[in-house]
PDB file of N, CA, C, O and CB in Angstrom:
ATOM      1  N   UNK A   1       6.466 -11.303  -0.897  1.00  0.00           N
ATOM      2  CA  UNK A   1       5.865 -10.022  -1.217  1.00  0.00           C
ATOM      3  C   UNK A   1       6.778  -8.876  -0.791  1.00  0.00           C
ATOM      4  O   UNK A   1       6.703  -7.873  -1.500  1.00  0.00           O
ATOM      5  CB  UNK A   1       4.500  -9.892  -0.546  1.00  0.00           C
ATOM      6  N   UNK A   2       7.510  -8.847   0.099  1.00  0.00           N
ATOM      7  CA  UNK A   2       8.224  -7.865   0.925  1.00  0.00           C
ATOM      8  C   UNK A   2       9.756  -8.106   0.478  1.00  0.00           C
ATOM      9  O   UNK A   2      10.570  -7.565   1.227  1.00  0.00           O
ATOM     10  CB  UNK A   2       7.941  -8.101   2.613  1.00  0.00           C
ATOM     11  N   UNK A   3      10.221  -8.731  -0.471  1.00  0.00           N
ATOM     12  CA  UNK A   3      11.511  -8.820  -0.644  1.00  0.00           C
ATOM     13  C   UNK A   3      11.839  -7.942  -2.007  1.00  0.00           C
ATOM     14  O   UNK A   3      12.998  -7.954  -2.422  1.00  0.00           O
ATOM     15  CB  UNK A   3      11.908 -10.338  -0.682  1.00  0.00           C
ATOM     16  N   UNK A   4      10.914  -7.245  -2.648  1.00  0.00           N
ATOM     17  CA  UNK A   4      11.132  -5.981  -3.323  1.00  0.00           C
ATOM     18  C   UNK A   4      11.209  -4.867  -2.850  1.00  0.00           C
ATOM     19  O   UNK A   4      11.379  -3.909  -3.604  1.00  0.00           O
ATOM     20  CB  UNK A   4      10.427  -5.775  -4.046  1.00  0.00           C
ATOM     21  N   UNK A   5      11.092  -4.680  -1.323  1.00  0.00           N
ATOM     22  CA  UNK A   5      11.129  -3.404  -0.368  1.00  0.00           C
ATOM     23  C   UNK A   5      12.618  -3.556   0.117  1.00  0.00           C
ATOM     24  O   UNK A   5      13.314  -4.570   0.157  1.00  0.00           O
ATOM     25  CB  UNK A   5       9.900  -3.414   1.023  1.00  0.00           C
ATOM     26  N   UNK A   6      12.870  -2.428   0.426  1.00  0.00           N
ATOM     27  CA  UNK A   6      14.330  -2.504   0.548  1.00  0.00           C
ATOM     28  C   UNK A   6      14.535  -2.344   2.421  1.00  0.00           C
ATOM     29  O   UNK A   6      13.599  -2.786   3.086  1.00  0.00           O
ATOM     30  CB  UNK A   6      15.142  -1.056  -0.540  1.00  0.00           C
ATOM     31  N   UNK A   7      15.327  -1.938   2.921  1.00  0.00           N
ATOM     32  CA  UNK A   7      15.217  -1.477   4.435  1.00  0.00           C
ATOM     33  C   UNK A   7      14.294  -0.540   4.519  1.00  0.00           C
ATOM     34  O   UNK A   7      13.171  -0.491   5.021  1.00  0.00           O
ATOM     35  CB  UNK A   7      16.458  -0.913   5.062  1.00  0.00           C
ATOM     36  N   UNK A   8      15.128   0.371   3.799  1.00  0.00           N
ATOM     37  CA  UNK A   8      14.481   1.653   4.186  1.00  0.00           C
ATOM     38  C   UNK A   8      13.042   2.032   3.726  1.00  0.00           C
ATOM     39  O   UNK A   8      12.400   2.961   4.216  1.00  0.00           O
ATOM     40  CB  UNK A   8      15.321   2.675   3.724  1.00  0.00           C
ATOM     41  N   UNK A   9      12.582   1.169   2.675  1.00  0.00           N
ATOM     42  CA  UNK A   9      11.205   1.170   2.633  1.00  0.00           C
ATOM     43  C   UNK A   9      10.350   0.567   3.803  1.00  0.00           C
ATOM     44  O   UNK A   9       9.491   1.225   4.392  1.00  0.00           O
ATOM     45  CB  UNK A   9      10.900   0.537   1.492  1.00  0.00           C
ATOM     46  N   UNK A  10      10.654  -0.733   4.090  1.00  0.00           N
ATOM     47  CA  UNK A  10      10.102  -0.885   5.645  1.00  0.00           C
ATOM     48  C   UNK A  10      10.103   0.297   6.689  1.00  0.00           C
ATOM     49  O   UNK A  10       9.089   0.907   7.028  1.00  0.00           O
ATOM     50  CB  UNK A  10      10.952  -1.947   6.344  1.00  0.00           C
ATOM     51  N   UNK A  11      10.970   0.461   7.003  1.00  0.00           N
ATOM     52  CA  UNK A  11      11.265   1.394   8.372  1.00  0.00           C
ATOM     53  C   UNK A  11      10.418   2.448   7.847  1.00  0.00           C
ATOM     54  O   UNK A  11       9.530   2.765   8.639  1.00  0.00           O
ATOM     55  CB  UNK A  11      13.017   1.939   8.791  1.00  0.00           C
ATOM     56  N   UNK A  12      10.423   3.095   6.739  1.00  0.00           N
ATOM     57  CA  UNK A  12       9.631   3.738   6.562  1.00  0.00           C
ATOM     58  C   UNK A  12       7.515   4.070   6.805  1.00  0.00           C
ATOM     59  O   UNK A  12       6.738   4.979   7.095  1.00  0.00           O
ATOM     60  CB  UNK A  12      10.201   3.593   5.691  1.00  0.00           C
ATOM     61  N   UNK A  13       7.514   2.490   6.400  1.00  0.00           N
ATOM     62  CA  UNK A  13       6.272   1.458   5.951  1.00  0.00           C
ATOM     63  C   UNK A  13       6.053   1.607   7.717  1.00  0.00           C
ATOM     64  O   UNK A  13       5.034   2.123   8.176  1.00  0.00           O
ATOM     65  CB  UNK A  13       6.709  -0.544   4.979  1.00  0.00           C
ATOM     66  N   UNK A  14       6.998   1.154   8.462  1.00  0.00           N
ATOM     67  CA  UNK A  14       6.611   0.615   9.869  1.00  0.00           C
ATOM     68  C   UNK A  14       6.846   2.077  10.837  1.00  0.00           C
ATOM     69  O   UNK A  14       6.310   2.199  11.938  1.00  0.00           O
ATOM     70  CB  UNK A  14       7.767  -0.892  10.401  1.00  0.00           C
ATOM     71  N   UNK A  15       7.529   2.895  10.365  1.00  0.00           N
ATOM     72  CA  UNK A  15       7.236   4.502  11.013  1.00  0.00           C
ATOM     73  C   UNK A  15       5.628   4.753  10.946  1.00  0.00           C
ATOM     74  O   UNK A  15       4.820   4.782  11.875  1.00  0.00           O
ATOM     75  CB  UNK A  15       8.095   5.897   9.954  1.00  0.00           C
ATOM     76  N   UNK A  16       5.363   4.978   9.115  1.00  0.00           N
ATOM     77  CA  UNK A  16       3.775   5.245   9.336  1.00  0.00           C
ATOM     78  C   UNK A  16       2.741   4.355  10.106  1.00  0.00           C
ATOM     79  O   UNK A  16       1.798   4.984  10.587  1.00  0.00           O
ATOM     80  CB  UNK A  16       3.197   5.298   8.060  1.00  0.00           C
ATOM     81  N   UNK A  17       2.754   3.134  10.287  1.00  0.00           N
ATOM     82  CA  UNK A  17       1.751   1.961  10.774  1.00  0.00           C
ATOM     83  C   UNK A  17       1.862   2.839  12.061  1.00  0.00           C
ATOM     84  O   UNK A  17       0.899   3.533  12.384  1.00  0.00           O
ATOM     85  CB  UNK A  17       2.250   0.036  10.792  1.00  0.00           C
ATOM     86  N   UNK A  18       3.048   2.831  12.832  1.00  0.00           N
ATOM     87  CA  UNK A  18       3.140   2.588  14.115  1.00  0.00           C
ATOM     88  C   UNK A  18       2.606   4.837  14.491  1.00  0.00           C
ATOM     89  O   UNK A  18       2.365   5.353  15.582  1.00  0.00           O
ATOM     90  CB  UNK A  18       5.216   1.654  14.596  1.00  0.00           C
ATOM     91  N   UNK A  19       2.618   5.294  13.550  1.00  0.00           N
ATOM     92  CA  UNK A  19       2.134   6.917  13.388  1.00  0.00           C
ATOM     93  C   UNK A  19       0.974   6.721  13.909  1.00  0.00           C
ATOM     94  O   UNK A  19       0.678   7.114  15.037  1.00  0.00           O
ATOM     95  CB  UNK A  19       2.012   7.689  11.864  1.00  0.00           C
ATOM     96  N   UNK A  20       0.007   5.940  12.952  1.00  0.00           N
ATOM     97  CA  UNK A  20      -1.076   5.142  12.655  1.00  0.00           C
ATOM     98  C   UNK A  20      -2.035   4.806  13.739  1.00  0.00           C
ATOM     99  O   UNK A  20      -3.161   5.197  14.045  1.00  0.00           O
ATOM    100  CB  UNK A  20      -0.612   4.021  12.134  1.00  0.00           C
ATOM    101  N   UNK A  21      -1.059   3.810  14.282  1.00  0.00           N
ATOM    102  CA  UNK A  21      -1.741   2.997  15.357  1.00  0.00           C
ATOM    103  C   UNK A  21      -1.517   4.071  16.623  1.00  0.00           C
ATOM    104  O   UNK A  21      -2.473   4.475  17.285  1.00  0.00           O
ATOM    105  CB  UNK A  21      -0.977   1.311  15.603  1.00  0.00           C
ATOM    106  N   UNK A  22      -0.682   4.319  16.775  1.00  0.00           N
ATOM    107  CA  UNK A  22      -0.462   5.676  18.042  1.00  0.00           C
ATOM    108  C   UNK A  22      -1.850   7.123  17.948  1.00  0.00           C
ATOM    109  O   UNK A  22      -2.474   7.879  18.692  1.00  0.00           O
ATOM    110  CB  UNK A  22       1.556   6.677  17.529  1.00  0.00           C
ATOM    111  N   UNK A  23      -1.757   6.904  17.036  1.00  0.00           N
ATOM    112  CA  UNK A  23      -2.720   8.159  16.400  1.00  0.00           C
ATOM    113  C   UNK A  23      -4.370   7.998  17.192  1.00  0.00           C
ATOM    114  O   UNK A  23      -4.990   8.717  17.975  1.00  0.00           O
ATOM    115  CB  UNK A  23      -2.896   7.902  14.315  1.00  0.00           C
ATOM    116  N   UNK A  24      -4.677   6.603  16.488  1.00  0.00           N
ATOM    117  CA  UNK A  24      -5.523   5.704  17.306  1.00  0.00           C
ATOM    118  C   UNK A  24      -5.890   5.928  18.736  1.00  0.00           C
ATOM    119  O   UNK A  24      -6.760   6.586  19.307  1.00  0.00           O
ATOM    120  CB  UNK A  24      -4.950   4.542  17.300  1.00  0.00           C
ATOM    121  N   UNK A  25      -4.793   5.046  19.157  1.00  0.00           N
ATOM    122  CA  UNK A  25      -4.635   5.090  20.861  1.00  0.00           C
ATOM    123  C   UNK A  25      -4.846   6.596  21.420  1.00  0.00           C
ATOM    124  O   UNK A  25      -5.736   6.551  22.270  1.00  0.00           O
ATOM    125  CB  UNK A  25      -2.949   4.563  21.381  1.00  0.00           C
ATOM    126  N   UNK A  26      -4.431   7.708  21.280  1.00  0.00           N
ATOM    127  CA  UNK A  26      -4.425   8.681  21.546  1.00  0.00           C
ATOM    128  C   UNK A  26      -5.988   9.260  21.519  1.00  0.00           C
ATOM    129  O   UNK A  26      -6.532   9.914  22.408  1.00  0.00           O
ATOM    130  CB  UNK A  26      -3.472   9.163  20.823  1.00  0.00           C
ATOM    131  N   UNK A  27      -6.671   8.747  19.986  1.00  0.00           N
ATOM    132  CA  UNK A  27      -8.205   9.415  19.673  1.00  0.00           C
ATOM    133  C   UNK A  27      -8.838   8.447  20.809  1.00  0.00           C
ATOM    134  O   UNK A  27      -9.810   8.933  21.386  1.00  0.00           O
ATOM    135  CB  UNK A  27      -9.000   9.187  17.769  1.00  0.00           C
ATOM    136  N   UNK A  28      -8.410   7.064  21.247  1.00  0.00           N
ATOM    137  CA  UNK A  28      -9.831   6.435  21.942  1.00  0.00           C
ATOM    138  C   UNK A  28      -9.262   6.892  22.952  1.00  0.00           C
ATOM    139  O   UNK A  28      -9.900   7.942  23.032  1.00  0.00           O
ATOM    140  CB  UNK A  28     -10.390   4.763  21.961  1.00  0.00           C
ATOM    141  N   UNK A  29      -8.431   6.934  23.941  1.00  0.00           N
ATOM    142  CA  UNK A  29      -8.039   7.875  24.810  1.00  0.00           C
ATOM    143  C   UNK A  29      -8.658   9.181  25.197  1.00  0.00           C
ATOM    144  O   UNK A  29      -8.678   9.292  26.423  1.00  0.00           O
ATOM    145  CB  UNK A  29      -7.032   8.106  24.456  1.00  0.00           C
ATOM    146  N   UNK A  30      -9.157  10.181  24.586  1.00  0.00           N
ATOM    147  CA  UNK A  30      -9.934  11.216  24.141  1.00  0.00           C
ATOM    148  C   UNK A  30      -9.080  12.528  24.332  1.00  0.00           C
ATOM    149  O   UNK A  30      -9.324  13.454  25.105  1.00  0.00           O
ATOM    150  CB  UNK A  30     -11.292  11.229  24.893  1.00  0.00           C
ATOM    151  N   UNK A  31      -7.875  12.382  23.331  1.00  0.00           N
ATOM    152  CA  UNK A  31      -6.326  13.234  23.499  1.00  0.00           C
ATOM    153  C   UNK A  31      -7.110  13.727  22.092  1.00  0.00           C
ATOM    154  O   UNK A  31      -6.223  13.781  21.240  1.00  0.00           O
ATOM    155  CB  UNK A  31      -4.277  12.258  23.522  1.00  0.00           C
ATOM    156  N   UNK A  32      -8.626  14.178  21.381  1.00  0.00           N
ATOM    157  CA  UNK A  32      -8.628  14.342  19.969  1.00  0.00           C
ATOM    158  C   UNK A  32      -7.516  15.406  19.166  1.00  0.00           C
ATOM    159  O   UNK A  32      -6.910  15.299  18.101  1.00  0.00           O
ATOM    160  CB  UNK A  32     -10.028  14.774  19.708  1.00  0.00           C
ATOM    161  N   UNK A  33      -7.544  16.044  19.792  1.00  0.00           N
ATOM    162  CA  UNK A  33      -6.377  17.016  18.894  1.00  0.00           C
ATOM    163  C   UNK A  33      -5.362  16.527  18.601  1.00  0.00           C
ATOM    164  O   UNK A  33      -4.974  16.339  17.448  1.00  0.00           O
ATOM    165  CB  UNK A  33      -5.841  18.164  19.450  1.00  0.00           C
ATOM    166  N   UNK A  34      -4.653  16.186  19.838  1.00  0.00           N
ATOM    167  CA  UNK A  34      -3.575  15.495  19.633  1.00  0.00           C
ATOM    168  C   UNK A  34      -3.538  14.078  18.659  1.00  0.00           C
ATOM    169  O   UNK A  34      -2.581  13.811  17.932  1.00  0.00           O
ATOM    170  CB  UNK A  34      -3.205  15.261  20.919  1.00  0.00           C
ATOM    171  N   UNK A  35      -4.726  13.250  18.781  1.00  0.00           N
ATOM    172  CA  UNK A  35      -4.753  12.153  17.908  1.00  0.00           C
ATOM    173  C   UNK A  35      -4.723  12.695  16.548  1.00  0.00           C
ATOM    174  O   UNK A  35      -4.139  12.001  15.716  1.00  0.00           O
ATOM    175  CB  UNK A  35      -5.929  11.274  18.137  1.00  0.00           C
ATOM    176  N   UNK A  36      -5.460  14.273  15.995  1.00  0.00           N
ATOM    177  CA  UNK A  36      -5.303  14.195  14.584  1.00  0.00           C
ATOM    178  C   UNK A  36      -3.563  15.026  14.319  1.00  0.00           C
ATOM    179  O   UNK A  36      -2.878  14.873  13.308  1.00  0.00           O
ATOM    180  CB  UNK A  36      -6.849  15.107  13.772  1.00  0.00           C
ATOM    181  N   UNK A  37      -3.147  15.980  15.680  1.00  0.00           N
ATOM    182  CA  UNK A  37      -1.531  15.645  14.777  1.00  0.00           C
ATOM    183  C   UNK A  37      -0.770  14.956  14.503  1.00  0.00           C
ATOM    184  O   UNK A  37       0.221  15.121  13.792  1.00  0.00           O
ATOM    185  CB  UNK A  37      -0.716  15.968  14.912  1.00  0.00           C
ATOM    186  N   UNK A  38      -1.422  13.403  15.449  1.00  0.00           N
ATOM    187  CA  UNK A  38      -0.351  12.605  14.811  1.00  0.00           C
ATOM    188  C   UNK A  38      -0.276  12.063  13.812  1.00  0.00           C
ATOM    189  O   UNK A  38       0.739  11.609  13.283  1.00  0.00           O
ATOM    190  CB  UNK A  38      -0.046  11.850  15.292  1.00  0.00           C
ATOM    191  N   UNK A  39      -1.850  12.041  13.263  1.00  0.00           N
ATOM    192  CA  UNK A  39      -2.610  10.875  12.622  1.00  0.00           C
ATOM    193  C   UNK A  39      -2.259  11.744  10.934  1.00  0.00           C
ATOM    194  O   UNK A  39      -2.368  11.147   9.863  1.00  0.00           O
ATOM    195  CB  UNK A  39      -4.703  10.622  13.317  1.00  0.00           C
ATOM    196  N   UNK A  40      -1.802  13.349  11.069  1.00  0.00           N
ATOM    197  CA  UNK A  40      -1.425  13.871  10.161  1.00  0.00           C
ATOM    198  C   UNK A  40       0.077  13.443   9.324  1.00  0.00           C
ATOM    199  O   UNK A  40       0.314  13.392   8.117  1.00  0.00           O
ATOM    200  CB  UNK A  40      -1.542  15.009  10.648  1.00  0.00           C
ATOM    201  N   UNK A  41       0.895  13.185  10.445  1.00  0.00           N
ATOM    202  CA  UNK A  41       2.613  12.606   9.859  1.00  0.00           C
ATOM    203  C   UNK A  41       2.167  10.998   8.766  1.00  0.00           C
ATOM    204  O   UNK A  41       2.617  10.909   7.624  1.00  0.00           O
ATOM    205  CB  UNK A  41       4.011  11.901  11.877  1.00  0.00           C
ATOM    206  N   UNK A  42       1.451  10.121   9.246  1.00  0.00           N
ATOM    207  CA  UNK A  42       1.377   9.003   8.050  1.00  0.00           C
ATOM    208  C   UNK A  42       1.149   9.670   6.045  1.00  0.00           C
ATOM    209  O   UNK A  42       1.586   9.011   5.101  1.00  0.00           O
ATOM    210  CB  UNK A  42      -0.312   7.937   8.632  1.00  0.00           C
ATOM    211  N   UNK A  43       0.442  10.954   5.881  1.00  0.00           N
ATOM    212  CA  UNK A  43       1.286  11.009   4.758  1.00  0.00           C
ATOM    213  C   UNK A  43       2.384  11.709   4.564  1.00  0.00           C
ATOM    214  O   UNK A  43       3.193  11.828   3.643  1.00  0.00           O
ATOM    215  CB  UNK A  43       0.719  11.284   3.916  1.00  0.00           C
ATOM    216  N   UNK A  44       2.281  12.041   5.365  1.00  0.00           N
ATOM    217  CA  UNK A  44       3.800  12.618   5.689  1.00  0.00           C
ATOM    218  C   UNK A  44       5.506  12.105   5.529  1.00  0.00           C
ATOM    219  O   UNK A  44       6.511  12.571   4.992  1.00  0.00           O
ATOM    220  CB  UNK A  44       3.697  12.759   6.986  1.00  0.00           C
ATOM    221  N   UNK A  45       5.201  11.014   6.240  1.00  0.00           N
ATOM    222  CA  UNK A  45       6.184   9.900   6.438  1.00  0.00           C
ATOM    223  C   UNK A  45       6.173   9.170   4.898  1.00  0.00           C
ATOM    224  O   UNK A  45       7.166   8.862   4.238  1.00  0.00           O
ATOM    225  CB  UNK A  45       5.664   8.781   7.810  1.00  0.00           C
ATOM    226  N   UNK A  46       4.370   8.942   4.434  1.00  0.00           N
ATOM    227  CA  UNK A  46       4.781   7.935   3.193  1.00  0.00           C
ATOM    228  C   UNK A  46       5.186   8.925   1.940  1.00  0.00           C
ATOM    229  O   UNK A  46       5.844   8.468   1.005  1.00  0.00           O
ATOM    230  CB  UNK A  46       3.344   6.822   2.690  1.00  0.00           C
ATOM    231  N   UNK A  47       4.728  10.422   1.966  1.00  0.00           N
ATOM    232  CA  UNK A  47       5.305  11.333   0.935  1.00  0.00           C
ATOM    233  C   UNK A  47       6.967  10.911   0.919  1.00  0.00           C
ATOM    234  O   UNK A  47       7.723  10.521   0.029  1.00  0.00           O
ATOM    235  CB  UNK A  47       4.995  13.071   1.383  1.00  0.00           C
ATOM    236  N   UNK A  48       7.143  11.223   2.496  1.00  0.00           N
ATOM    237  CA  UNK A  48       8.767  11.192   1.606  1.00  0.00           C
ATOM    238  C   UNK A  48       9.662  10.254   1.615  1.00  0.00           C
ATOM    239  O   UNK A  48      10.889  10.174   1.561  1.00  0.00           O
ATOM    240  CB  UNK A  48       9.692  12.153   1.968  1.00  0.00           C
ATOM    241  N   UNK A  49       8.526   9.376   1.717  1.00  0.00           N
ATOM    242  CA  UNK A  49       9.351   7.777   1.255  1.00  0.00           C
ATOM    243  C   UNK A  49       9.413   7.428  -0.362  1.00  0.00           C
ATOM    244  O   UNK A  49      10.150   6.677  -1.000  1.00  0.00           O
ATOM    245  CB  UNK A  49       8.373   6.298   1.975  1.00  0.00           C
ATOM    246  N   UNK A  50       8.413   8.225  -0.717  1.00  0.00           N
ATOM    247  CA  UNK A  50       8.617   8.453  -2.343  1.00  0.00           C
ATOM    248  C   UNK A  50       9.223   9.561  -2.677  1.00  0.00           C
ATOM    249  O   UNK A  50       9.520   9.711  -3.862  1.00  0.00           O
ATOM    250  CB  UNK A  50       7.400   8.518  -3.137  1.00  0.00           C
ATOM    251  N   UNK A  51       9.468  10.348  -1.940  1.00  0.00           N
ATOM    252  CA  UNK A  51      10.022  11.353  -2.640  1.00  0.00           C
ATOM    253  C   UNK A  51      11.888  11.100  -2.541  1.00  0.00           C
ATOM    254  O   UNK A  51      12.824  11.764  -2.986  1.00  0.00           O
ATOM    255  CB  UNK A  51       9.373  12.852  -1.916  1.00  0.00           C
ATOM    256  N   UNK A  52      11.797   9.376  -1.463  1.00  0.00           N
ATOM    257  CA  UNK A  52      13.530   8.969  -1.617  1.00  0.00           C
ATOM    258  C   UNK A  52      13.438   8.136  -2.009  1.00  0.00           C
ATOM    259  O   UNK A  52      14.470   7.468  -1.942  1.00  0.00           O
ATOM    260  CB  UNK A  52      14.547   8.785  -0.630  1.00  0.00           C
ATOM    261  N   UNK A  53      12.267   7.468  -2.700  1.00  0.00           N
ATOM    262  CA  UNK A  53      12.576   6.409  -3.844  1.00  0.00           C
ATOM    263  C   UNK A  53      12.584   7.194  -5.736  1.00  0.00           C
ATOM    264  O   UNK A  53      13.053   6.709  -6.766  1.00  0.00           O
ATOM    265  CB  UNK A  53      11.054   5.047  -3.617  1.00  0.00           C
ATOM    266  N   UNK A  54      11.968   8.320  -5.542  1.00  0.00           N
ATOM    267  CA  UNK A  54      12.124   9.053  -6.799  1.00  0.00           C
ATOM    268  C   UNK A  54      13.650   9.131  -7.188  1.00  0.00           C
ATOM    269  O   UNK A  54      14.209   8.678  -8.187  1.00  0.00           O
ATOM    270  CB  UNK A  54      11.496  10.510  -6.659  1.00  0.00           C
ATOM    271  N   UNK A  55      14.176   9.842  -6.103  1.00  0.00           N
ATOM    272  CA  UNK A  55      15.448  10.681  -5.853  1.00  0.00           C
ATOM    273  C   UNK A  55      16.618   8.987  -5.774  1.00  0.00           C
ATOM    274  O   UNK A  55      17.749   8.984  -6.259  1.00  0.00           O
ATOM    275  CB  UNK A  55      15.252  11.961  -3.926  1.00  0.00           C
ATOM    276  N   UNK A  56      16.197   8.149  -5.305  1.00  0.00           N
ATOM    277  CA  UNK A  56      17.423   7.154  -6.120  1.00  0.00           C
ATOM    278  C   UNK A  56      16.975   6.665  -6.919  1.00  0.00           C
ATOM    279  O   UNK A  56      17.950   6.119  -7.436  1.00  0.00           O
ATOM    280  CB  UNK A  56      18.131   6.070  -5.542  1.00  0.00           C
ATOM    281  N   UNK A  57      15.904   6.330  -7.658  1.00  0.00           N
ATOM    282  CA  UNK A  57      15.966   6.481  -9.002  1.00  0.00           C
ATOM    283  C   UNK A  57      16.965   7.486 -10.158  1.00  0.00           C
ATOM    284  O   UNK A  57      17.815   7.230 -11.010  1.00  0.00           O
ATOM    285  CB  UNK A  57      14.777   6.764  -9.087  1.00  0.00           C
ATOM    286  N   UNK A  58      16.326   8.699  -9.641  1.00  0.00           N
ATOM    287  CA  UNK A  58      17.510   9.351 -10.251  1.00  0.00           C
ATOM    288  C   UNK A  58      18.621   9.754 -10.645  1.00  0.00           C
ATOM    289  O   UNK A  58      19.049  10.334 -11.644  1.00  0.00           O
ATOM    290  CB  UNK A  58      17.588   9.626 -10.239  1.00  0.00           C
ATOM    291  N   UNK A  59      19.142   9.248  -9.445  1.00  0.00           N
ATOM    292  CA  UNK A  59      20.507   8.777  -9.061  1.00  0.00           C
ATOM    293  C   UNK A  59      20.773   7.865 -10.388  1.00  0.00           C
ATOM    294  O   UNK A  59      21.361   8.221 -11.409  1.00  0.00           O
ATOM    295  CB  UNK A  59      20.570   7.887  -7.474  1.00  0.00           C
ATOM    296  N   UNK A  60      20.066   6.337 -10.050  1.00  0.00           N
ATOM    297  CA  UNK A  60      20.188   5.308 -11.252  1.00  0.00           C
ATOM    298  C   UNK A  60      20.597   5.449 -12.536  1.00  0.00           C
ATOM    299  O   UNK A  60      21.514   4.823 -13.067  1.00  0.00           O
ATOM    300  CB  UNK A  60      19.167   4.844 -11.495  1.00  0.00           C
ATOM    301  N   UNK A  61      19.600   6.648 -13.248  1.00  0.00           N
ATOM    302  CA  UNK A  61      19.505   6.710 -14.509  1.00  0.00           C
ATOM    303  C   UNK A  61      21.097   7.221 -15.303  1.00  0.00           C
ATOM    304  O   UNK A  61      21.170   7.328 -16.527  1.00  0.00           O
ATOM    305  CB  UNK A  61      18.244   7.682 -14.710  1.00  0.00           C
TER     306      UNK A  61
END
């Protein structure tokens, strides 16, 4: 399943999880503010993981 992802799609993939899961830890902790800025970067992180799979695409064409 994962051998159509390239590196940098992982690292990417495993930046947001680990955004994710930190985000978490922080809200049961009772850090709430802080849990929702972090919990804000996961689309963050996955926006511009498409916005550098668009951009080598383009490259491609």
């Amino acid at each position: 399943m994962f051998k159509k992802f390239s590196l940098t799609d992982k690292l990417l993939f495993a930046a947001a999880f680990l955004s994710l899961l930190f985000s978490e830890i922080l809200y049961f902790r009772g850090s709430k503010m802080e849990a929702i800025f972090v919990g804000i970067w996961v689309p963050s992180i996955l926006g511009f993981g498409i916005y550098l799979k668009l951009i080598g695409r383009a490259k491609n064409e």
